[in-house]
Structure formats: C-alpha cells, structure tokens
C-alpha positions, -999 to +999 in steps of 0.1 A: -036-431-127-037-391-127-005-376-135-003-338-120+013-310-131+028-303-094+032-319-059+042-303-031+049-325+000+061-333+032+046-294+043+031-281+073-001-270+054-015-241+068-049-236+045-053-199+054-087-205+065-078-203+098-075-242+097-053-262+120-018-269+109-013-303+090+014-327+077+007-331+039+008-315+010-009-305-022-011-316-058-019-288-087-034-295-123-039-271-151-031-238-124-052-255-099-053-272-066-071-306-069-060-323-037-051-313-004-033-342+020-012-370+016-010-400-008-012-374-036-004-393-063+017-395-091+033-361-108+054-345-132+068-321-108+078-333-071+088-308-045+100-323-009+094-292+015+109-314+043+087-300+070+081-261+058+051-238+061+030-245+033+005-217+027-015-194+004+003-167-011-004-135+005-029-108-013-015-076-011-045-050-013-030-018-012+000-012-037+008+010-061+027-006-090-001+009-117+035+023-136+062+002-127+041-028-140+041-013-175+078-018-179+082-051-147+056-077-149+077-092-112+061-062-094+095-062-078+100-070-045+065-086-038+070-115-060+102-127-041+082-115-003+060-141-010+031-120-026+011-136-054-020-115-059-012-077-054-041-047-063-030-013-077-045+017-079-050+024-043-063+061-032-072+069-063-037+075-083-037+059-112-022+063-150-056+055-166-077+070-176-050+098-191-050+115-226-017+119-241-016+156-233-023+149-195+005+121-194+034+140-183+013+161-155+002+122-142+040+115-137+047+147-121+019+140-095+030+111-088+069+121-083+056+142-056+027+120-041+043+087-041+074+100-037+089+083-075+117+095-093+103+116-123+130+106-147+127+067-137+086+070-146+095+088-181+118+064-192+101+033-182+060+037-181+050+025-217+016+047-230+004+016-246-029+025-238-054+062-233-088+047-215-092+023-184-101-007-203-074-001-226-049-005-196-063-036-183-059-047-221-024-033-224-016-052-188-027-084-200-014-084-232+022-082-215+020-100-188+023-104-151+041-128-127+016-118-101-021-118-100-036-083-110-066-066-096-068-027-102-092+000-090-102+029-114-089+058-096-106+090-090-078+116-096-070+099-131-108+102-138-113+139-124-084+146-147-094+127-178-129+145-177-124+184-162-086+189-175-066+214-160-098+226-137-095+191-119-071+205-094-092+239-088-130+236-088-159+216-077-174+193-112-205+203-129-232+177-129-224+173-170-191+165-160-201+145-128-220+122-152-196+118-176-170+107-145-200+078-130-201+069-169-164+060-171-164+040-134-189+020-147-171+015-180-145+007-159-161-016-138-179-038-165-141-035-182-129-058-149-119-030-123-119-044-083-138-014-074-133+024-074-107+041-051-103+081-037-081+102-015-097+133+012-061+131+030-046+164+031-009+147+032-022+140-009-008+169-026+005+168-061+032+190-081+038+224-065+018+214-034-015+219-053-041+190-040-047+157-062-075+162-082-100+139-060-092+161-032-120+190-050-146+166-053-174+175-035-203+153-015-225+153-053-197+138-066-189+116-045-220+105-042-227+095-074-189+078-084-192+052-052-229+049-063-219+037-101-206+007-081-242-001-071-253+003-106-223-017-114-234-042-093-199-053-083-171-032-070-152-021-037-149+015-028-116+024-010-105+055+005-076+073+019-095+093+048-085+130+058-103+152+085-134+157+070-142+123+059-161+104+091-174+067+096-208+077+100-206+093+064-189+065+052-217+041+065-239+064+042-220+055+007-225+018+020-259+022+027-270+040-010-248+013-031-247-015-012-211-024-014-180-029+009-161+005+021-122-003+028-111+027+047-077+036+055-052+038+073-061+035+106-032+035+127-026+036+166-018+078+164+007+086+193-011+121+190-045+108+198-042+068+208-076+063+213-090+072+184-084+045+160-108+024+187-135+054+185-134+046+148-139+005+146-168+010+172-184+033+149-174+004+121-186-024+146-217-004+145-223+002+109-216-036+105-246-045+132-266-026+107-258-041+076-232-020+060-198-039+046-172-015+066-137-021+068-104-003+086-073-013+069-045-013+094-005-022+088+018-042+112+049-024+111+053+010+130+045+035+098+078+053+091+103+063+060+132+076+055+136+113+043+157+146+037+146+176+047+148+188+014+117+168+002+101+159+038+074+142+029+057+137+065+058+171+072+035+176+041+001+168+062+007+202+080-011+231+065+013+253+078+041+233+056+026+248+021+050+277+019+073+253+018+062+234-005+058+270-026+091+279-028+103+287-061+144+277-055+165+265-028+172+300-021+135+306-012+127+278+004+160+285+031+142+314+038+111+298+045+127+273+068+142+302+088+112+323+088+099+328+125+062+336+116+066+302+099+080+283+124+050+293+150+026+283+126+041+247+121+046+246+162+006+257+169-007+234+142+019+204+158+004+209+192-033+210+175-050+176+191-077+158+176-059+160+137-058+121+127-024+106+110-003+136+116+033+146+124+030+159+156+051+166+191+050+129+202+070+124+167+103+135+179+113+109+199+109+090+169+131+111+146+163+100+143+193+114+123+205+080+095+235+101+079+247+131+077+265+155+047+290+176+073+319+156+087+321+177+115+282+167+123+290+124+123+289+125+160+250+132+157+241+105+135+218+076+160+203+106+182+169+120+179+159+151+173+139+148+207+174+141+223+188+172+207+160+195+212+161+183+251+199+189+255+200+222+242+168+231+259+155+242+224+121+240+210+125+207+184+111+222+152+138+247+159+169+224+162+149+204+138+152+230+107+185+248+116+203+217+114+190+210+077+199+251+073+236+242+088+245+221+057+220+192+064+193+194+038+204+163+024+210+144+058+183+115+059+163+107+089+142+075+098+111+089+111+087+066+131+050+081+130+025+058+138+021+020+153+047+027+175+027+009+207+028-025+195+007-035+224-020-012+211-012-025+174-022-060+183-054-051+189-057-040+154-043-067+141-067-090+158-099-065+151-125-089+137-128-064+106-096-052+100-078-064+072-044-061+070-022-045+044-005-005+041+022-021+025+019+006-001+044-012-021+055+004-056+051+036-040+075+059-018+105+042-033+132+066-018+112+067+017+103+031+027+098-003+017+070-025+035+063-048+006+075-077+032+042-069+054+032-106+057+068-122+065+068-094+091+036-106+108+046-141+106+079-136+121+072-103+144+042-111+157+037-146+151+072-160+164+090-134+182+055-117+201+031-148+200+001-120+195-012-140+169-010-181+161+006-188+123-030-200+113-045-167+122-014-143+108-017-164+074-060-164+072-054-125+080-033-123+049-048-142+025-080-155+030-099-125+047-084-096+021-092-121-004-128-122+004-132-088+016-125-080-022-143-107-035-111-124-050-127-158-056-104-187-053-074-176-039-060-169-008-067-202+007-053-241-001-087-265-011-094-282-041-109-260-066-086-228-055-061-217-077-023-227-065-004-194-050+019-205-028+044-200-008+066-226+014+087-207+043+106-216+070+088-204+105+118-205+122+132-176+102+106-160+083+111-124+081+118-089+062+157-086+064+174-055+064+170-025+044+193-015+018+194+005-011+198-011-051+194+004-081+171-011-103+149+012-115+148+030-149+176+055-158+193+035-123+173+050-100+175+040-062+146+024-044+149+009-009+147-027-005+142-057+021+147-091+012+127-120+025+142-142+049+135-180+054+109-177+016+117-213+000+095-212-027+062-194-046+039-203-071+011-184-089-012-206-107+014-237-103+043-217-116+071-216-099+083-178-096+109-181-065+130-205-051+154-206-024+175-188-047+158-158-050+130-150-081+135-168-113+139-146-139+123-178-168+091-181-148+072-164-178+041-144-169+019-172-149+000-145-132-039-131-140-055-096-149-083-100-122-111-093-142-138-114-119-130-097-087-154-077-065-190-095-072 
C-alpha cells in the first residue's frame, strides 16, 4: 500500500474550479496532489479538518514585496491570510535591474510611491544581486515560504539603461533596444511577464514621475512586443488618462499576449465608466485579443496624514506641494489661495478616472487627532464639517491640518464604495480579482486579506457570489490568466497549496498597527479570521495558531509561468 506524505480529510473540498462542494479530502506526495476524495489511503501525516473549507490557496497577482522578500521569505501577512502563490513587481517598480550607484535612488522612489519607510528598506533589502536574473537567482537561493512569480519592471529597466535621464526624456532607439534586450533576458531568465505605470498618482522622490511614466508609444511598443519575441509573458499596467482600451487592444494584437489592466474601480466621480471600459474589453476579446480589468473587493481606501497625503498626489494641482522644500514652505503652500482654486477646479474636472474628487468627502473621515482640544472631531467627515460651517471642503479640509493637524490621520474611502455596483465587477466574466497591493503602502493600508474578505463579505454576509465561485475567482482564474500551471485548483497532478477555513467566520479582522519591520518600523495589519491551516507544496506554513515560524522555505521561484 502507498504511504503519503499528507492527508487531509473530513473537508468540504471546494476544487476552485468552480466545482460543486464535496465531503472528502486529499492526499499529497512529493509536493503534489495525487488523490482527490475519500478512502485516501494510508499516510504519514493525517489532518481531520472536521467539516472545514478545503480549498486552493489563493494567488495573489498584484503585490509588491520585490524588497521585503530579500530580508522575509513569509511575505508577511499573505502567508498567514491564506495566500500561497503571490507575484511582485506590479506597475513596473521593481529593485532589479539596479546598479549599485542607482540603489539608493530605487529606495527613495519607492519610499514615496509605495508609501515604505526609507530607513526600514536601507536596513533590510540585501543587494545580493545587480541584473534581473541575478534577483530571481538571489530569491531562490534564500528562499520563500510562498510561491514566487515576478514581472521585470519597466522603471527599474528605464533606470538601469538611461541613468539619471530616465526621469526627464523620451529613450533613444539605441537605448530603446538595449531596454527590449534586457525584457527578453528577463523573460528567458523566468519573469511572469513585463509590467508599467502611465498613472499620474506614480510620482517618485520630489514629486518627479517614475521613470516608465517618460516612455513614449516607440517604446512601449517595442518592450510589450519583446514578450512576443519571448514567446511567453503577461504585460500589466497601471493605467492613467492617456492610456485607453482600444490602444491597449493594439499591444495585444502586435505580441500576441494577455494585457492585465488595472485598477478598474466603480469611481464615485464617474460610475459608469468602469462598464464603458469592460465593453470595450468584451469587445477586444470577440476579436481575439487576451484583455483583462483587474478589479479589488474592498472599497479602495488608506489611512493618511496630511503631511504626506498620498491620495491627493493624482491631482496635478498637488505638485507645489509636493515641491516644497521645508515644512515652512509647504504651510505656505497649503494656505495659498491661488492654490487652493487650482485643486478645487481640477476636483470638480469630470471625466479624470481614479481620482480624489468632490464625491470623496463624505468618505473622509478624521481617525485621530494631535490637539486635545480638537478630540471632539475625531469620527466626523470632512463633508460633515465643510457642510456645518457652510465652508468649501478643501478649505476646512487644509486649515485644520494648518491648525496643528498635519499629523492627524484620516481613513479615506475613494473608490468601490457602491457595493452593489462592485458586484458586478466582481462577477465580470474577465475580471480577475486582486488590488491587494500587499507589501506596498505599509503606513496607509493593508488589503493582503482580499480573498478572506470576498469569502466572508460577499460570500456569507452579501450572498453576491456562491463560495465555489469567490474561491475559482481567486485561484483558479488568476492562475490561468498568468499561465501559473498547476496551481490554484485541487486535482491530481496540481501542486498542494492549501488552505482549510472555517466559512462561518472567514474574514479580515481588524486593523491594527505592529512593528515588525526593519529599524521597528510600523506597518498596518489585519489578521485572518476563521484560517485553520495552509500548505505550499504539502508544507504546512499556518495552523490554527498563526504562521509557523519552522516551516522552512517550501515555496517556488516561478520560473515556468506565463507560456
């Protein structure tokens, strides 16, 4: 008789193929599922799961843990949310390529960008690597607890191949062919695909636009097209104004691979127009062209300060801001009326995508304040405020963070605040969902817990989806999308990520703030509720416990991906 490595049983085994839910379980050899059911046999490991979920470990396509992973190999907190494949390198930012000299300017971008504390990346990213293949190398040869995939990013390659110019001019076509050379290096070297930001909200140190914001249509043109001479690869991009479905249809058409375009988010400021864009997807699709609109589940807000508010960074009228040399300077900026019109014109400019705007107030809420004498205003909105005093919002807005407040933290609530509009996203046949953008804005939010949410939100608490579908939507369809083969769904032959939960209590608990990162650095946190166990390749990681620190490093450098 076969003796397995692993036996899960007793489950409700949801197969994240959209399957029916069934009593059984699953039985794992060498990594690998080799039986789905019951009657599995004998094993070395038995786990009673006494009725829980039994599912596929959800595939996190859009974080951005390209630094933290040099110095934590848990990807902390999407190992213990239930995550067991995650892919970095998402609109383009990236730490690879990068030449020694260009390493501390990297870190500075991303301080700004993805909102990470500068001294925490210093202390902790280990340079144990220059060129893209050497990071995947590097990666590997420490370790992961979760599966890898990375994209090459653009801004690390504009910056490995023009310098300082990357941020301030168009690429020659020398250097425009020595940038398709290093995709493709990168691409034969294992990356998922190729990634970019147009979104004006992407701004770097000083305000000045990450480097794949220059590029122009020649280039990128020919870097999405080194994924059809690659023969493999996804291209994914952080949209802004100027970057439309119909000319996204044309990259797909001259390379011949998927597009994954985000975000696309129910905007209060224009609620339609997320549904303009998946017709013109639906469209492309009816012609042959691989289109996708990532979309999230949770409303899309962070916390912030005024001091460093990054929503407000979309708005062109913002830069002075951004400018200012000292505090000093930028008080005077924040009290400047010529300034103020500008932000109020721009706010009520329609037809801007993914934008503060005027609908954004009621959705602005003070968390804490600095001034006792202000306590009595912390739970109101800034719409409440502005309506009592009869005051124009931006107005009470800024003169409270002048009054003391530029420290006071708000929770801000942008987009996906119509959940009955959201739904339809959710359920869009080619919308995959993710924006957990985990690893990334570590002071502002924390949505690594995406796929309890939808299980427990929408699944449980709104019935808008059946478990079956939320799980295929999490697993199986990102996995495919990105051509992760053998993963994301429970049949013999895949490999074993799991995760057994509780539907009756699956969830994202409530945020907090810990100290974890390096130099003790805060990051907010949610921990899973009602997660009773994961496994990447038929290693346990979690338990009802929490993560278990001995796991080793069970999990894979994705090298395969994106045929």
């Amino acid at each position: 008789m076969t003796m397995h490595d692993l036996v899960v049983e007793n489950a409700t085994v949801v197969d994240g193929l959209g399957g029916a839910a069934r009593a059984g379980g699953v039985a794992v050899q060498d990594g690998r599922i080799v039986a789905v059911g019951t009657d599995l046999g004998a094993a070395r490991e038995r786990v009673d799961a006494r009725g829980l979920v039994l599912a596929p470990g959800i595939v996190d396509i859009h974080t951005h843990y390209d630094a933290q992973l040099t110095w934590d190999p848990f990807a902390t907190p999407s190992t213990a949310l239930g995550v067991t494949t995650v892919v970095i390198g998402n609109c383009g930012f990236t730490i690879a390529p990068c030449r020694p000299a260009d390493r501390d300017l990297t870190l500075r971008n991303l301080t700004h960008v993805e909102g990470m504390s500068l001294d925490a990346l210093r202390a902790g990213v280990r340079w144990d690597f220059e060129t893209y293949p050497q990071f995947l190398d590097a990666m590997e040869r420490r370790g992961v607890v979760p599966n890898v995939g990375s994209f090459v990013g653009h801004s690390s390659v504009r910056t490995y191949v023009l310098g300082e110019d990357a941020t301030k001019r168009p690429a020659t076509e020398a250097e425009i062919a020595e940038m398709r050379r290093l995709v493709v290096e990168a691409m034969h070297a294992g990356a998922i695909g190729f990634a970019t930001s147009t979104l004006e909200q992407h701004n770097g140190e000083n305000g000045i636009p990450m480097p794949s914001r220059l590029a122009d249509e020649r280039e990128m043109l020919a870097l999405t097209g080194a994924l059809g001479e690659a023969g493999r690869g996804v291209f994914m991009l952080t949209k802004g104004m100027t970057s439309t479905i119909p000319w996204l249809e044309k990259i797909a058409a001259n390379n011949a691979r998927p597009v994954m375009i985000a975000a696309m988010f129910v905007d209060p400021g224009d609620p339609t127009r997320v549904f303009r864009e998946l017709a013109e997807i639906d469209a492309a699709r009816s012609r042959g062209r691989e289109l996708w609109a990532q979309v999230g589940c949770f409303p899309l807000g962070m916390e912030f300060a005024l001091r460093h508010p990054y929503p407000l960074e979309a708005f062109l009228a913002w830069r002075p801001a951004i400018q200012a040399k000292d505090e000093a300077d930028y008080r005077r900026v924040l009290a400047d009326p010529s300034f103020r019109k500008r932000l109020k014109d721009e706010a009520a400019t329609t037809g801007v995508p993914n934008r503060f705007s005027n609908k954004t107030w009621p959705h602005l809420t003070i968390m804490a304040v600095t001034r006792p004498e202000h306590r009595h205003l912390v739970g109101k909105t800034i719409g409440e405020l502005a309506r009592e005093s009869g005051r124009d919002p931006f107005d009470v807005f800024l003169d409270f963070g002048l009054d003391g407040e530029l420290d006071a933290m708000f929770d801000c609530r942008l987009f996906n605040t119509d959940e009955d509009e959201v739904k339809k996203l959710l359920r869009h046949p080619h919308a995959a969902v993710a924006l957990s953008d985990a690893g990334a804005h570590l002071s502002f939010l924390c949505d690594a817990g995406f796929g309890l949410h939808l299980f427990g939100h929408w699944v449980r608490e709104r019935g808008d989806l059946t478990l079956e579908e939320a799980v295929k939507r999490v697993t199986s369809d990102v996995a495919s999308a990105y051509r992760i083969t053998d993963r994301g769904r429970l049949v013999p032959g895949a490999w074993a990520d799991l995760l057994l939960f509780d539907p009756k209590s699956v969830a994202r608990g409530p945020k907090r703030r810990v100290h974890d990162l390096p130099t003790g650095a805060d990051r907010l946190d949610t921990p899973g509720l009602g997660v009773h166990g994961v496994w990447v390749n038929g290693t346990r990681t979690v338990d009802e416990k929490g993560l278990i620190a001995e796991c080793g490093r069970p999990g894979f450098v994705l090298r395969d991906c994106g045929d």
